[in-house]
C-alpha positions in Angstrom: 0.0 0.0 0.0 1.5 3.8 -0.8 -0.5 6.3 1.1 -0.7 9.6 0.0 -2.5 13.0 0.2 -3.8 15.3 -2.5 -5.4 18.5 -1.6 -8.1 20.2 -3.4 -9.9 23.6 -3.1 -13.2 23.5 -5.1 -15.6 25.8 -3.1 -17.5 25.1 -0.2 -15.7 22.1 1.4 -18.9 20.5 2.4 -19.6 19.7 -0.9 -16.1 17.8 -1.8 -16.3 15.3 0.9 -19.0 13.2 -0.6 -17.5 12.8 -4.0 -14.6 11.8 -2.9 -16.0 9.9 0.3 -17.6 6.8 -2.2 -14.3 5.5 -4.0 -12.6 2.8 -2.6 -9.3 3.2 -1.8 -9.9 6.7 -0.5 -8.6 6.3 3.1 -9.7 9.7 4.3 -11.4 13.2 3.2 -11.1 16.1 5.6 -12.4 19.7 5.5 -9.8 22.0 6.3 -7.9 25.1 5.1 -4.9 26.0 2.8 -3.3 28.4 0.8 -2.8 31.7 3.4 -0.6 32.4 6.0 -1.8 32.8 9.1 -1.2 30.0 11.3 -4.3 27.6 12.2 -7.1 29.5 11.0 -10.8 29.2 12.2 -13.7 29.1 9.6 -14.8 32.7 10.8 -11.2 34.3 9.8 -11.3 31.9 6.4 -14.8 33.7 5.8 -13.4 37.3 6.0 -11.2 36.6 2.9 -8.0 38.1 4.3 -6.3 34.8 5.3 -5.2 33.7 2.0 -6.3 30.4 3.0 -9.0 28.6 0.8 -11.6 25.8 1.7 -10.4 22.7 0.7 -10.2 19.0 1.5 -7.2 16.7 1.5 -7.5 13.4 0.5 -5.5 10.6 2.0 -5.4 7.6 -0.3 -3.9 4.0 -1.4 -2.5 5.0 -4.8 -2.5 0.9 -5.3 -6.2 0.9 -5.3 -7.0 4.8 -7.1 -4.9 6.9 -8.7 -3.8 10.6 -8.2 -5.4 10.5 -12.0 -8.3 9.6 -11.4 -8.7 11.9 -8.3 -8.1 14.6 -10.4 -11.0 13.5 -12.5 -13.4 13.3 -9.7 -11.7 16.7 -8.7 -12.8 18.5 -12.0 -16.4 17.2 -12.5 -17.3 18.8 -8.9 -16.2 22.0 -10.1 -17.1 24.8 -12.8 -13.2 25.4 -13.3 -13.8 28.6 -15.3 -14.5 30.6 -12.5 -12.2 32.7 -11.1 -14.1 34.3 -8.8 -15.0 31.4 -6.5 -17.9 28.5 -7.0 -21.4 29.3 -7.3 -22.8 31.5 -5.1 -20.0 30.8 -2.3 -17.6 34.4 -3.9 -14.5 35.4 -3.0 -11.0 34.0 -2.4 -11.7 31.4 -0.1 -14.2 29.7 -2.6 -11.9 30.1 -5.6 -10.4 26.7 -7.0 -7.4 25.1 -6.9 -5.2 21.9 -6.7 -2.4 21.8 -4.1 0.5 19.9 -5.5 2.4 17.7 -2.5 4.8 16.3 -5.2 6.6 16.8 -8.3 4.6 14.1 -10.3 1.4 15.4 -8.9 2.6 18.7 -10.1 3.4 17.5 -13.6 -0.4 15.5 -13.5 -2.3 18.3 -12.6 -1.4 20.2 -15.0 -1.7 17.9 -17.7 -5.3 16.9 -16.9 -5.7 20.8 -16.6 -4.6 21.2 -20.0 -6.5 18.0 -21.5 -9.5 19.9 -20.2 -8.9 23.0 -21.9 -8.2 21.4 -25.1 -11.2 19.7 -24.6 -13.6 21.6 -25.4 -16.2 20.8 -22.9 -15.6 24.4 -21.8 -16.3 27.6 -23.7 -13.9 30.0 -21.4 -10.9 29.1 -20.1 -9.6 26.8 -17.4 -9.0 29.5 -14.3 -8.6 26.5 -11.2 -4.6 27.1 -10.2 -2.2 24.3 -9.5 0.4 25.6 -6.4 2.7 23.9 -4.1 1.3 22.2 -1.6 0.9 24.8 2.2 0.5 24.0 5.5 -3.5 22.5 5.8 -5.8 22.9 8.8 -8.5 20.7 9.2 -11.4 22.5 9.8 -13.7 22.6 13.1 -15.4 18.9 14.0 -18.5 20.7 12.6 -17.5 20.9 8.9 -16.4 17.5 8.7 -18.5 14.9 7.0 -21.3 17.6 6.5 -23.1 15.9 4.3 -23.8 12.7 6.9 -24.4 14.9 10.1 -26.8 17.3 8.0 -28.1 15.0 4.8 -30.9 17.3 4.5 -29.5 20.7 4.9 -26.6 19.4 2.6 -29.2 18.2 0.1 -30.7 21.9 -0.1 -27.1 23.8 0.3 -25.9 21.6 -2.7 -29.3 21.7 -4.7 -29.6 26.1 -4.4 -25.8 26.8 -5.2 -26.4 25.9 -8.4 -23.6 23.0 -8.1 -25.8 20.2 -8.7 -27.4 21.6 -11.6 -24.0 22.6 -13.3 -22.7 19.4 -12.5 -25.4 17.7 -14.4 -25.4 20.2 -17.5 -21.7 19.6 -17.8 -20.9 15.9 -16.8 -24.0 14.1 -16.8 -24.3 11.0 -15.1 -20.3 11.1 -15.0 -20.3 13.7 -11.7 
């Protein structure tokens, strides 16, 4: 077994757990915080946008059982990656997309599947998600974890009314 992490910012954190939640050989998804600098943020200072940090979830996974690939996949189809300006109606930097890179190879993957979905097609405007290196993350207060099993129903409605669901299924179809 090789265990490793990928981290992923794609808007509210609440609704990247459960993609990622259902594969096997994901060990692991946890809320948290990345990308800023002050040390240990709580979801209140994240919220005020002058952290630097961005929602995210890190992934902790058997890379005999699923690939850093095929995270990526699921990464992108939970996403609209051509928004700069956060996901949704969640706006402003700690909403905006990215993927933290915790390797070299990842690095190298990321942006190749980034690039593959430019050239695509499947999008008009271009890709704006970031790749960066890897920061400090900070798993976010007991709360935020596993939202979407403590709070099916309020998830259901959060996840419905952002518009994420709906894009999801314009965009990907059955595949999100």
């Amino acid at each position: 077994m090789a265990i490793q992490r990928a981290t992923f910012a794609g808007g509210c954190f609440w609704c990247m757990v459960k993609p990622f939640d259902r594969y096997d050989g994901v060990l692991s998804v946890v809320s948290g915080y990345t990308g800023g600098e002050v040390p240990n943020p709580s979801y209140e200072q994240v919220c005020t946008n002058t952290t630097g940090h961005r929602e995210a979830v890190q992934v902790t996974f058997d890379d005999t059982i699923i690939t850093y690939e095929e995270l990526l996949n699921i990464f992108w189809r939970q996403i609209d990656p051509t928004d700069a300006g956060g996901q949704f109606f969640d706006r402003g930097e700690s909403y905006q997309t990215a993927i933290f890179t915790h390797t070299n190879e990842q690095e190298v993957l990321a942006k190749a599947s980034k690039q593959q979905l430019q050239d695509s097609g499947k999008f008009t405007k271009s890709i704006q998600t970031e790749i960066l290196p890897a920061k400090p993350f900070y798993a976010a207060e007991e709360g935020h974890q596993n939202y979407y099993m403590k709070n099916p129903s309020h998830y259901e409605r959060y996840a419905i009314g952002s518009g994420r669901e709906r894009f999801k299924k314009e965009h990907w179809g059955d595949q999100a």
